[in-house]
DRENPA-3360 file (N, C-alpha, C; in nm, 2 decimals, always signed):
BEGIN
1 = XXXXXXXX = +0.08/-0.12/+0.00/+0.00/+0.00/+0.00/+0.09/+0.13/+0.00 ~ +0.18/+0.14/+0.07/+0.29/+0.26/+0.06/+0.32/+0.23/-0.02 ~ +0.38/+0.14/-0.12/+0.48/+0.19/-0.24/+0.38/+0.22/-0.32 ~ +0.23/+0.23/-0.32/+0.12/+0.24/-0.40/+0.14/+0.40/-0.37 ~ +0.11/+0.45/-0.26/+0.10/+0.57/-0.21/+0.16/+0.66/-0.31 ~ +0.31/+0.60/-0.27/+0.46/+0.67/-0.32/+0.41/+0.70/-0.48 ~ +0.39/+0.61/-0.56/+0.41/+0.57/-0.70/+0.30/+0.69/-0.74 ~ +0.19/+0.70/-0.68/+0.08/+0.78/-0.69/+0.13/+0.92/-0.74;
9 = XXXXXXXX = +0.21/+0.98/-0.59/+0.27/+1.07/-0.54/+0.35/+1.14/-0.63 ~ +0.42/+1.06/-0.69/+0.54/+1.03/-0.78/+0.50/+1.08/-0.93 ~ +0.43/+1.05/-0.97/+0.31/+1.10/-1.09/+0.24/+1.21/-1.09 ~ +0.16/+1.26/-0.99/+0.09/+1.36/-0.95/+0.19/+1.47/-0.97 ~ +0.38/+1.44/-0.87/+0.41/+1.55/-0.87/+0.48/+1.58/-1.01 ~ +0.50/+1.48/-1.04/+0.54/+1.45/-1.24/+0.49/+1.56/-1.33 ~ +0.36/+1.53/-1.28/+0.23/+1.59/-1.37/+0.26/+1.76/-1.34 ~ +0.26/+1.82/-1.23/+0.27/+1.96/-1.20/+0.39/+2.03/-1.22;
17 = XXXXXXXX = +0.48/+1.93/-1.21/+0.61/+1.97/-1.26/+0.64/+1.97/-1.42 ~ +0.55/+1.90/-1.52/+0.57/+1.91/-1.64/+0.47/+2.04/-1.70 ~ +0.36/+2.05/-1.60/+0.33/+2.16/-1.60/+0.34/+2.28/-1.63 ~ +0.43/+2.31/-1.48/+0.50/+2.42/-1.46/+0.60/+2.46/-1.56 ~ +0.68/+2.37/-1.59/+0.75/+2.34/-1.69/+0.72/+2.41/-1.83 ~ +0.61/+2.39/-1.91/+0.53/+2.44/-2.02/+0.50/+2.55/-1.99 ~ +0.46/+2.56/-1.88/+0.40/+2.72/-1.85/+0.51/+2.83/-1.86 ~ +0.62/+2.78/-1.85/+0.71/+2.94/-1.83/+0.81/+2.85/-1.97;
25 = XXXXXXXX = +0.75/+2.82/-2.09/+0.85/+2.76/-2.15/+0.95/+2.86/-2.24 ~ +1.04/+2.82/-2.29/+1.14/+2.93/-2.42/+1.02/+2.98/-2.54 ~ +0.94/+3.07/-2.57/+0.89/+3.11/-2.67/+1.02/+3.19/-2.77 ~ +0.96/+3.12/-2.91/+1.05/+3.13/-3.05/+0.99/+3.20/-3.15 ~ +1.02/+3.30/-3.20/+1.00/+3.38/-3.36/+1.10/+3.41/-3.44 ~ +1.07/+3.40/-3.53/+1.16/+3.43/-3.65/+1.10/+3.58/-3.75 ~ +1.19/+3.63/-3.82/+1.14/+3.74/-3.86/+1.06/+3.70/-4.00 ~ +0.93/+3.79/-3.97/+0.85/+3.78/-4.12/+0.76/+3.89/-4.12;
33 = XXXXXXXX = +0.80/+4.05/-4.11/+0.73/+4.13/-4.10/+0.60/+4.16/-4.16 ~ +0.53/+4.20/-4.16/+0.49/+4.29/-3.99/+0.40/+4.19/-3.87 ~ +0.45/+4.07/-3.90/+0.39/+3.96/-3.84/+0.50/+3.99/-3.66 ~ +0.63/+3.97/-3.72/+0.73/+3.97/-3.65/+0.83/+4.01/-3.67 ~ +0.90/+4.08/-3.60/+1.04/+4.17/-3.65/+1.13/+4.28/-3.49 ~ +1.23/+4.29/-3.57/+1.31/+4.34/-3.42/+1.31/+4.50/-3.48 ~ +1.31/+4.58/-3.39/+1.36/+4.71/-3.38/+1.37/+4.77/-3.28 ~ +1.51/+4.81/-3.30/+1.59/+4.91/-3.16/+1.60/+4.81/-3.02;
41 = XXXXXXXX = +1.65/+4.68/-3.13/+1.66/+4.57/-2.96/+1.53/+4.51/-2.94 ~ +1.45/+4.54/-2.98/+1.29/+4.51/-2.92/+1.23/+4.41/-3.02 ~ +1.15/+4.31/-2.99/+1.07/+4.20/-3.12/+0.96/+4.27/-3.09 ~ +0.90/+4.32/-3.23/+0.73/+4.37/-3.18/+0.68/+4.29/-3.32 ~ +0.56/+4.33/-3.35/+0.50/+4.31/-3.50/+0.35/+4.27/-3.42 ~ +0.25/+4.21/-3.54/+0.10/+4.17/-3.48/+0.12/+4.06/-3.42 ~ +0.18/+3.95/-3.44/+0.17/+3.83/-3.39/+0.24/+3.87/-3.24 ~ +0.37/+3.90/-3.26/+0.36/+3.93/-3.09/+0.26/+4.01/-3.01;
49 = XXXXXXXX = +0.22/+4.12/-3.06/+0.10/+4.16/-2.98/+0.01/+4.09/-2.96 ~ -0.03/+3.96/-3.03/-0.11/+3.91/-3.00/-0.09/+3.79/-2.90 ~ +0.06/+3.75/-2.88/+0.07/+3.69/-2.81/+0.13/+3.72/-2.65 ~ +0.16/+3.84/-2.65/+0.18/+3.92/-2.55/+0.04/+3.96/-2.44 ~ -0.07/+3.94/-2.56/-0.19/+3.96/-2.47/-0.26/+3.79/-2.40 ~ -0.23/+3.71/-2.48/-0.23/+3.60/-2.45/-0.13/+3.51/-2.35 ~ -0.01/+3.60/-2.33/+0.07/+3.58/-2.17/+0.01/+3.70/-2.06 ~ -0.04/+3.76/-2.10/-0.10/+3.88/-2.01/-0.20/+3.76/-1.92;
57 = XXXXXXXX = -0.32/+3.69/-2.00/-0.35/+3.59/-1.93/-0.31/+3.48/-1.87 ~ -0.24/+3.41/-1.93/-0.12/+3.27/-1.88/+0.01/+3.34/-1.78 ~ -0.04/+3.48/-1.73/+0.05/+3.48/-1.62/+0.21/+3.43/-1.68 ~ +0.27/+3.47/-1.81/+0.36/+3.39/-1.88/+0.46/+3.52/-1.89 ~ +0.60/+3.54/-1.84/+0.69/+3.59/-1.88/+0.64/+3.60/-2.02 ~ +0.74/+3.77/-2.05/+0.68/+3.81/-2.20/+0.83/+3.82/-2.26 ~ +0.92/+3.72/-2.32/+1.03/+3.76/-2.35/+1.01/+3.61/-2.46 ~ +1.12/+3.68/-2.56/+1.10/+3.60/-2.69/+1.27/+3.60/-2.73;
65 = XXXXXXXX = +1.29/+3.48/-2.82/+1.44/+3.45/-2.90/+1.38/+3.45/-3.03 ~ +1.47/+3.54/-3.10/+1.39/+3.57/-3.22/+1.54/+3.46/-3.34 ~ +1.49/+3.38/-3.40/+1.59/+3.29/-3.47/+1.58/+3.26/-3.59 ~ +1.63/+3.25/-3.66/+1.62/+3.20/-3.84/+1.49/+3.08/-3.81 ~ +1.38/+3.06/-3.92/+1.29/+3.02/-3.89/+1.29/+2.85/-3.90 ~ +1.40/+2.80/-3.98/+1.44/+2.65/-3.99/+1.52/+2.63/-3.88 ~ +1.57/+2.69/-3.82/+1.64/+2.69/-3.65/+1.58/+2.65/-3.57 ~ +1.43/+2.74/-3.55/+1.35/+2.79/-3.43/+1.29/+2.65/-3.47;
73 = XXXXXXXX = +1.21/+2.64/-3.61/+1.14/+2.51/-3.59/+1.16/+2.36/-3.59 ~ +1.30/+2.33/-3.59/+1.38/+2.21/-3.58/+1.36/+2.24/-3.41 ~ +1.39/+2.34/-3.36/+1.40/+2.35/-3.22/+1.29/+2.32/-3.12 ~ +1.18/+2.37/-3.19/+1.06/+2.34/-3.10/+1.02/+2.20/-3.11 ~ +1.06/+2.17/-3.29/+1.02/+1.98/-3.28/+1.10/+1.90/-3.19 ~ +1.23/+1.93/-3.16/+1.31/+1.86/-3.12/+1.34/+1.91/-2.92 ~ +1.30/+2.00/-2.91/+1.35/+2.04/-2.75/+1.21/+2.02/-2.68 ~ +1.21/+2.02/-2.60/+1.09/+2.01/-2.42/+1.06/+2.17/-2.40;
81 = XXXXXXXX = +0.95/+2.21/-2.38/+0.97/+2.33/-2.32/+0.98/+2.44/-2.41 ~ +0.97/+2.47/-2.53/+0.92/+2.57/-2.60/+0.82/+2.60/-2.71 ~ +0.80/+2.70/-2.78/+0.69/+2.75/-2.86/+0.75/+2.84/-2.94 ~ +0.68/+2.81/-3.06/+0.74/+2.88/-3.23/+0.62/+2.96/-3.28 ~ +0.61/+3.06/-3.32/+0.55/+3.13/-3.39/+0.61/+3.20/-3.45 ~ +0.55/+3.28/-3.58/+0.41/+3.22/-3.63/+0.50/+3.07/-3.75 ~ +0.34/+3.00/-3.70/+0.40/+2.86/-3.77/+0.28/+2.83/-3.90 ~ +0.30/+2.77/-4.03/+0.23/+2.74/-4.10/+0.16/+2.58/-4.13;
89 = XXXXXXXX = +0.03/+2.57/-4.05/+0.02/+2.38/-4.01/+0.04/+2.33/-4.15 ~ +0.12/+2.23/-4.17/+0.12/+2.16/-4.29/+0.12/+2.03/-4.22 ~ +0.08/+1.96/-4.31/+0.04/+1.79/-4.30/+0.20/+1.73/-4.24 ~ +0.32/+1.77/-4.31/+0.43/+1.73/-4.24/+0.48/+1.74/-4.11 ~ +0.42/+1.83/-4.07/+0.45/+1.92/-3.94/+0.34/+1.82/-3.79 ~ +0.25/+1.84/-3.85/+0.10/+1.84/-3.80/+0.11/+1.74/-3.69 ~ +0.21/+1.61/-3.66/+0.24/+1.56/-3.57/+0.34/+1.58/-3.47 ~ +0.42/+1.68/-3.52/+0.57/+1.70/-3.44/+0.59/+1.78/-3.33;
97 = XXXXXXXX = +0.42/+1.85/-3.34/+0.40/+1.99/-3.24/+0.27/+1.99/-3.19 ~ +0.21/+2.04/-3.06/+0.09/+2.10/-3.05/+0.08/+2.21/-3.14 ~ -0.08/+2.27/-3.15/-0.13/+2.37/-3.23/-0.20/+2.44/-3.14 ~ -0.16/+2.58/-3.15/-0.28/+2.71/-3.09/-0.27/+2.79/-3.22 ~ -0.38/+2.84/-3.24/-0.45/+2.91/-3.33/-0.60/+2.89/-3.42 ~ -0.60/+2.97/-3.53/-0.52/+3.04/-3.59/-0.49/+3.17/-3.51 ~ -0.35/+3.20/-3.56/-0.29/+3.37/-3.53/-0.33/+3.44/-3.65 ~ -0.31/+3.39/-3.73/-0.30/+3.50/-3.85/-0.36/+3.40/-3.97;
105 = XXXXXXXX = -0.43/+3.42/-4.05/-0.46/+3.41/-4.21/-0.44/+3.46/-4.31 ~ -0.30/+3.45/-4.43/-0.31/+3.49/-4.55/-0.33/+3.42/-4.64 ~ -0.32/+3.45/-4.75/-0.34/+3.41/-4.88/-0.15/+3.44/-4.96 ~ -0.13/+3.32/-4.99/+0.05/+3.30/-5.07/-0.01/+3.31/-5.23 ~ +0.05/+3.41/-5.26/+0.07/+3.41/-5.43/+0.26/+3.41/-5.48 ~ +0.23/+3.39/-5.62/+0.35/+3.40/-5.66/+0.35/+3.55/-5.73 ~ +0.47/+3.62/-5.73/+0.50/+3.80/-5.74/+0.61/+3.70/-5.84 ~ +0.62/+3.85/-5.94/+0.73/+3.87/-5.99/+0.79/+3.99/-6.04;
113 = XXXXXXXX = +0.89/+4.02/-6.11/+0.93/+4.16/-6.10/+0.81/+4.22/-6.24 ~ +0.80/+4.35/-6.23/+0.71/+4.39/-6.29/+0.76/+4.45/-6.47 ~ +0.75/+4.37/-6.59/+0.79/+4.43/-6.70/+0.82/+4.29/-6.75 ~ +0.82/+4.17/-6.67/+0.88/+4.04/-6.70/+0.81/+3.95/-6.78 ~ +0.78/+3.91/-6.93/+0.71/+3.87/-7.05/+0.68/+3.73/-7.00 ~ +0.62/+3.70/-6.86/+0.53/+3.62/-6.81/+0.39/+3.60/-6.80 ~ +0.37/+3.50/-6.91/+0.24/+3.48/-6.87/+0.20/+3.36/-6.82 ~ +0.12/+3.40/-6.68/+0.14/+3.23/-6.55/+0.01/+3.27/-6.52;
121 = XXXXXXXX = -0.04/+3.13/-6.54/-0.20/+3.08/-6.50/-0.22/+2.99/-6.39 ~ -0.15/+2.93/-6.36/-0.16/+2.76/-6.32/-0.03/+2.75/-6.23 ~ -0.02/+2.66/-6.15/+0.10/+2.60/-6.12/+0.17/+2.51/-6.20 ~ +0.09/+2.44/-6.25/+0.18/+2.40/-6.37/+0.31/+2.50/-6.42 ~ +0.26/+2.60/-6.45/+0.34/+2.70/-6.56/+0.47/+2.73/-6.43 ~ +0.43/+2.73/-6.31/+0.54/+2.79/-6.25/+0.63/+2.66/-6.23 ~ +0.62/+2.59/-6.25/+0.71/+2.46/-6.26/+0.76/+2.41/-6.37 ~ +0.72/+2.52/-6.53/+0.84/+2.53/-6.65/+0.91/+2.66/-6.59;
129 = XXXXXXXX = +0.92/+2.71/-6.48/+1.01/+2.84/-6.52/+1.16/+2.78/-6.51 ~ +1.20/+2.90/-6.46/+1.39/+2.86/-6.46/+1.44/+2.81/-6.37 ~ +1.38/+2.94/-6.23/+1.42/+2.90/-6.08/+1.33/+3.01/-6.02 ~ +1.25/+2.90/-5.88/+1.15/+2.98/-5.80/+1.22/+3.04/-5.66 ~ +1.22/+3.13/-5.61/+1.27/+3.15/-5.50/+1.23/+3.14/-5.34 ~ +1.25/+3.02/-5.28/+1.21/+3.04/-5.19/+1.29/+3.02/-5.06 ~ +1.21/+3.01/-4.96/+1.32/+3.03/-4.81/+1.32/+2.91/-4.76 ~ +1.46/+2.90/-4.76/+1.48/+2.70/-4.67/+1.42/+2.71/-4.57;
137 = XXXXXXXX = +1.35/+2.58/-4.60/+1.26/+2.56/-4.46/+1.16/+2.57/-4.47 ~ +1.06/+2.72/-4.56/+0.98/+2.71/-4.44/+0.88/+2.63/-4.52 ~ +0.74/+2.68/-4.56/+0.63/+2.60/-4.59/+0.61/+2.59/-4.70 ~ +0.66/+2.73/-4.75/+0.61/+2.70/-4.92/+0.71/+2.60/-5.02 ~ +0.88/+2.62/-4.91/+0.99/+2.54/-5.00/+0.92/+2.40/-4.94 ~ +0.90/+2.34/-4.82/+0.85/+2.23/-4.86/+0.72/+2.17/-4.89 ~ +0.59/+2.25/-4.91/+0.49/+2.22/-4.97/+0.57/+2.22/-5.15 ~ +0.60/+2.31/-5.20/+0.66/+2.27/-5.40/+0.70/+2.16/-5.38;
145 = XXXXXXXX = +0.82/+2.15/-5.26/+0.88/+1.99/-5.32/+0.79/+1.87/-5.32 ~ +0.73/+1.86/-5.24/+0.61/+1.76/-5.24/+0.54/+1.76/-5.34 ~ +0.47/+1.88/-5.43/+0.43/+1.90/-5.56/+0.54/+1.81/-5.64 ~ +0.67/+1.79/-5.64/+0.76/+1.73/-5.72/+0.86/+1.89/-5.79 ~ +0.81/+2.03/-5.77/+0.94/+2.10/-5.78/+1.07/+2.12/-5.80 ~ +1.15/+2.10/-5.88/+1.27/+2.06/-5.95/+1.33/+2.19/-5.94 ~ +1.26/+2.29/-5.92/+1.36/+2.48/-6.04/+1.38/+2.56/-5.89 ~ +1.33/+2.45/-5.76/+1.36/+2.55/-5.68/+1.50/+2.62/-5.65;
153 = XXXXXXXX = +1.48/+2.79/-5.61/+1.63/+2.88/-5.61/+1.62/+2.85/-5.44 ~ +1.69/+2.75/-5.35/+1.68/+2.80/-5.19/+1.76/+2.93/-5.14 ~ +1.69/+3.02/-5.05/+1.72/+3.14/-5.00/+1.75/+3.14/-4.83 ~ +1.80/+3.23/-4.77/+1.81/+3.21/-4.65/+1.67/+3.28/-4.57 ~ +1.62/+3.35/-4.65/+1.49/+3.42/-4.61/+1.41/+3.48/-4.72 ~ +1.30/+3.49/-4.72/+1.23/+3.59/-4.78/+1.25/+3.75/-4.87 ~ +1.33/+3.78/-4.79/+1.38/+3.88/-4.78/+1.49/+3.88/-4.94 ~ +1.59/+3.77/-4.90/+1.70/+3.72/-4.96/+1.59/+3.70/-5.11;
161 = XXXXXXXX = +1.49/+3.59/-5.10/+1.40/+3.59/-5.25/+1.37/+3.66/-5.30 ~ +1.34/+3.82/-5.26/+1.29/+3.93/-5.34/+1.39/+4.00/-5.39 ~ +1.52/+4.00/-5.31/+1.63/+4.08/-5.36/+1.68/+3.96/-5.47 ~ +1.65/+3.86/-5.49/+1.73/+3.75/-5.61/+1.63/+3.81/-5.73 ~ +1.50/+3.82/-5.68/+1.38/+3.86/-5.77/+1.41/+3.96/-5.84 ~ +1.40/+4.08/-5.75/+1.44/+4.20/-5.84/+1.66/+4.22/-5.94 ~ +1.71/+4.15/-5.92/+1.81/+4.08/-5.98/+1.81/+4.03/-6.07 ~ +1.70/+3.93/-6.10/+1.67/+3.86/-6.21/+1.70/+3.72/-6.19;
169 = XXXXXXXX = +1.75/+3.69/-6.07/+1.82/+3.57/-6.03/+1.68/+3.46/-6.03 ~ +1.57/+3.50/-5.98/+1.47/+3.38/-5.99/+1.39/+3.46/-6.07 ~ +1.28/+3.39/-6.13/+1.20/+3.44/-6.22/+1.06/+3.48/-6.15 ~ +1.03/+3.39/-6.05/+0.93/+3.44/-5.93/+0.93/+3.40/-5.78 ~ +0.90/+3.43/-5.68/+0.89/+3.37/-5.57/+0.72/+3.37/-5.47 ~ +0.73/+3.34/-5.42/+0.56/+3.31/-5.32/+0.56/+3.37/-5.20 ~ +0.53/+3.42/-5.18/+0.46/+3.51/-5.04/+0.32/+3.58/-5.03 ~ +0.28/+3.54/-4.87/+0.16/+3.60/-4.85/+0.19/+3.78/-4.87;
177 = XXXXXXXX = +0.03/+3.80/-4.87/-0.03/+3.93/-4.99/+0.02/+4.04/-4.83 ~ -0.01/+3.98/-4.72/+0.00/+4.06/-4.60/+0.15/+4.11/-4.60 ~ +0.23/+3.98/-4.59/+0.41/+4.02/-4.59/+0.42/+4.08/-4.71 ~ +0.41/+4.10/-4.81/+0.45/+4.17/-4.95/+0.56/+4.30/-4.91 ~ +0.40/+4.36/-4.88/+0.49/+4.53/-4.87/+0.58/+4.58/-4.76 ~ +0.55/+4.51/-4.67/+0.69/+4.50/-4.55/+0.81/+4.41/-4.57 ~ +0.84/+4.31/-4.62/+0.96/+4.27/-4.69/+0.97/+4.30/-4.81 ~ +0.93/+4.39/-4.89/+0.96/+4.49/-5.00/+1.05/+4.55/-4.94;
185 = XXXXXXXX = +1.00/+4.66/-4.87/+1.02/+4.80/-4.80/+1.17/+4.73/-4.71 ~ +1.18/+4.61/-4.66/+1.27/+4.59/-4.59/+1.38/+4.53/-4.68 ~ +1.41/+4.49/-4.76/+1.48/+4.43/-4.84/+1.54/+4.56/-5.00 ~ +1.46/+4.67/-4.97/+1.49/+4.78/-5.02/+1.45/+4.79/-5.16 ~ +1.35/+4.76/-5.14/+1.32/+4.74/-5.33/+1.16/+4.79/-5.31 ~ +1.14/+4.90/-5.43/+1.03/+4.96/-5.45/+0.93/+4.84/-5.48 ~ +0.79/+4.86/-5.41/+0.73/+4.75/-5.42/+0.64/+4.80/-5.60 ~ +0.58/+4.90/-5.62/+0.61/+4.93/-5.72/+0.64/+4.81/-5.88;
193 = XXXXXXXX = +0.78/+4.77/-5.83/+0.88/+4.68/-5.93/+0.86/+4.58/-5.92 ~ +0.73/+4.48/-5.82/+0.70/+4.35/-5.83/+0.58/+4.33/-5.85 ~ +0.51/+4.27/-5.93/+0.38/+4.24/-5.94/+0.30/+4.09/-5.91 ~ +0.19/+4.09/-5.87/+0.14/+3.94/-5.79/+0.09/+3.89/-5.97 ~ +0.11/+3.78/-5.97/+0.04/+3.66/-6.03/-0.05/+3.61/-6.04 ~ -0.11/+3.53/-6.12/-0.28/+3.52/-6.08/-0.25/+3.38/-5.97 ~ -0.13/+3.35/-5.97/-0.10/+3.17/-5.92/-0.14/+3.21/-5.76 ~ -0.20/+3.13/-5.73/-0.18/+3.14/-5.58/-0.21/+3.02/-5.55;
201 = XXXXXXXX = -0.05/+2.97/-5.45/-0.02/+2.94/-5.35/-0.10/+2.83/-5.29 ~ -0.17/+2.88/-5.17/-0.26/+2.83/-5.09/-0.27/+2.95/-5.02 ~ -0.40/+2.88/-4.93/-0.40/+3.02/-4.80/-0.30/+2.96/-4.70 ~ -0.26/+3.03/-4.63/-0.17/+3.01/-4.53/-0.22/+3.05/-4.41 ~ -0.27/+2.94/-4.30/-0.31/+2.96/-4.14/-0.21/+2.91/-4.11 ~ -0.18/+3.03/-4.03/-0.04/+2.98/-3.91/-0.07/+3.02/-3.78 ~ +0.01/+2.92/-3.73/-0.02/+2.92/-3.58/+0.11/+2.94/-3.47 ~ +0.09/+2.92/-3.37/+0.16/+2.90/-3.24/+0.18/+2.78/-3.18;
209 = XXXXXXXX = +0.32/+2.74/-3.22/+0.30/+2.53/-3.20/+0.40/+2.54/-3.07 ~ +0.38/+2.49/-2.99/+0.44/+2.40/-2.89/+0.48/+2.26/-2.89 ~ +0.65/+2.28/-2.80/+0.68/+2.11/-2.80/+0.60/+1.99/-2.80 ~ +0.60/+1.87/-2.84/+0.51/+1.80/-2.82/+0.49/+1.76/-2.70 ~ +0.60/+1.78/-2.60/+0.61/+1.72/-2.46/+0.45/+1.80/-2.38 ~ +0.45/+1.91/-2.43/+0.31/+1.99/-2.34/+0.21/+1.94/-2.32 ~ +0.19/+1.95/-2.20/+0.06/+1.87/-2.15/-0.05/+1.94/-2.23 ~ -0.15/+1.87/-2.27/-0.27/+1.88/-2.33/-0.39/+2.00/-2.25;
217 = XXXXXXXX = -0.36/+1.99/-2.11/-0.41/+2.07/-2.05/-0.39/+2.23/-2.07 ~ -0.25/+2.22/-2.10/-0.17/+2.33/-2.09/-0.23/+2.44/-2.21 ~ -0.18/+2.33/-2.31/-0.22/+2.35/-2.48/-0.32/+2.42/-2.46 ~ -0.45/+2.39/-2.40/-0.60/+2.44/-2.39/-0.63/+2.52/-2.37 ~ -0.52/+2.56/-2.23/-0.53/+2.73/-2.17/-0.52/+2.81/-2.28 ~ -0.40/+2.78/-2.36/-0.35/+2.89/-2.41/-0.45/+2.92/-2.53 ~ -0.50/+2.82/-2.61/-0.62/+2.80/-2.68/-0.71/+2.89/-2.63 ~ -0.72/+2.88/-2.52/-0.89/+2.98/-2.49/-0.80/+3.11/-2.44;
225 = XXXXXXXX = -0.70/+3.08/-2.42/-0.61/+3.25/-2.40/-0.65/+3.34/-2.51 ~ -0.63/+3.28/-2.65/-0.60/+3.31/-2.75/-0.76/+3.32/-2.77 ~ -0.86/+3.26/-2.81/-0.99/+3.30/-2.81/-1.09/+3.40/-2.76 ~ -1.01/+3.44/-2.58/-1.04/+3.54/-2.53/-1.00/+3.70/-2.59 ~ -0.88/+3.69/-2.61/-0.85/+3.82/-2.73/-0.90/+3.84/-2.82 ~ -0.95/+3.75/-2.89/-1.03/+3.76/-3.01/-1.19/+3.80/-2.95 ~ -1.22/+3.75/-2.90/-1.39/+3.77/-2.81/-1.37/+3.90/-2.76 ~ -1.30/+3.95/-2.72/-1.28/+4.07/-2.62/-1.24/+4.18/-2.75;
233 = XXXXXXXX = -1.23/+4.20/-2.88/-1.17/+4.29/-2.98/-1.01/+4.32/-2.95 ~ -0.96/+4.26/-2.86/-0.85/+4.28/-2.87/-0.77/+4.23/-3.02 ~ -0.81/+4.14/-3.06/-0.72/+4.10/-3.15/-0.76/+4.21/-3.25 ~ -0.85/+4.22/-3.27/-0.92/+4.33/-3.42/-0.85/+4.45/-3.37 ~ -0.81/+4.47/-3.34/-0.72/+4.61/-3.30/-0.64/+4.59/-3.29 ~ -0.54/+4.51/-3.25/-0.42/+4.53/-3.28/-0.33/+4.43/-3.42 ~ -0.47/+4.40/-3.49/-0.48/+4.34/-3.65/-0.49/+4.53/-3.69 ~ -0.59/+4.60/-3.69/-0.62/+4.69/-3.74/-0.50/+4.84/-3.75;
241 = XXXX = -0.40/+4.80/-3.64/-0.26/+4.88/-3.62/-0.14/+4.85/-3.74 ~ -0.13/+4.72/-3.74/-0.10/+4.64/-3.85/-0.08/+4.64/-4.03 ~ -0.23/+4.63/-4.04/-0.29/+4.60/-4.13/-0.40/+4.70/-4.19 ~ -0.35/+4.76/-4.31/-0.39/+4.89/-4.37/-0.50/+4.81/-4.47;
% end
């Protein structure tokens, strides 16, 4: 009967301590303006405000490691104890992490530089071009390859694909219609000189994934953390700061 006790004991405190654990874990972003981005030392963008209001309730230290985004999310698949945003659920992913969200919804088209004797209908067509530009890692380089994509240009970021773009180095690249004009404007190229395509993509819902280790309970809070901001107009306002 004691070592029943014990074994009980033993679990219970398991349980609060893996808890506790999740609750003050390492949160992760990577830059994808105006979602996420650093200035003057500081990470702000919508997604952090959005989840800054969602530690305002989880009682959650509000500090963030902002990391190359194939870094951050090998990191969160692979370590105990942290959270990645903003993440894009894909079918490959979809086991390796919990999911809170959605944080954000866009729509991914393919842009190209503007004057360029392209005419693209289909995804088909963007799979005879030369070379597509995209960012190792994240969703759109491996959602093409799964299409079977052969012309892909790999980039270190987004940023890196528009400056290849306007170059002439790839012939088009994919990004949501939201990020467009802030990694234009940040990668120094008149937005002006790129034009969208009729191709699009997919829509893109991304989320806030946590380690897989996180208790299920945990996951839930944050889930209705995140629901509450939205119920409350918090989120529609500080989307509305954002997002012109």
């Amino acid at each position: 009967m004691r070592h029943f006790i014990l074994m009980i004991s033993f679990f219970v405190t398991l349980f609060f301590v893996n808890i506790a654990q999740a609750e003050t874990c390492t949160f992760l972003t990577h830059f994808i303006k105006p979602f996420t981005f650093q200035e003057e030392g500081n990470i702000k963008g919508l997604a952090v405000d959005i989840v800054k209001e969602m530690m305002d309730i989880m009682e959650h230290p509000k500090q963030f490691t902002m990391l190359p985004f194939k870094r951050a999310l090998l990191t969160v698949q692979s370590s105990d104890n942290h959270a990645l945003f903003i993440v894009a659920r894909r079918p490959e992913r979809e086991e390796t992490v919990k999911w809170v969200g959605p944080l954000v919804s866009s729509s991914v088209y393919f842009y190209k530089k503007k004057g360029t004797n392209l005419d693209l209908k289909t995804l088909s067509d963007i799979k005879e071009l030369w070379r597509v530009g995209v960012g190792r890692g994240n969703a759109d380089h491996t959602y093409l390859e799964a299409q079977g994509f052969t012309n892909l240009q790999k980039t270190n970021n987004q940023v890196q694909s528009l400056q290849m773009l306007q170059l002439g180095r790839v012939d088009v690249t994919p990004m949501s219609e939201l990020v467009m004009p802030e990694m234009a404007k940040h990668a120094g190229i008149d937005l002006d000189s790129i034009e969208r395509t009729a191709v699009k993509l997919y829509d893109s819902i991304l989320f806030l994934a946590f380690s897989i280790d996180t208790p299920d309970d945990v996951v839930d809070g944050w889930q209705r953390a995140l629901d509450t901001v939205k119920i409350s107009g918090k989120y529609q306002d500080i989307y509305d700061r954002y997002i012109q």
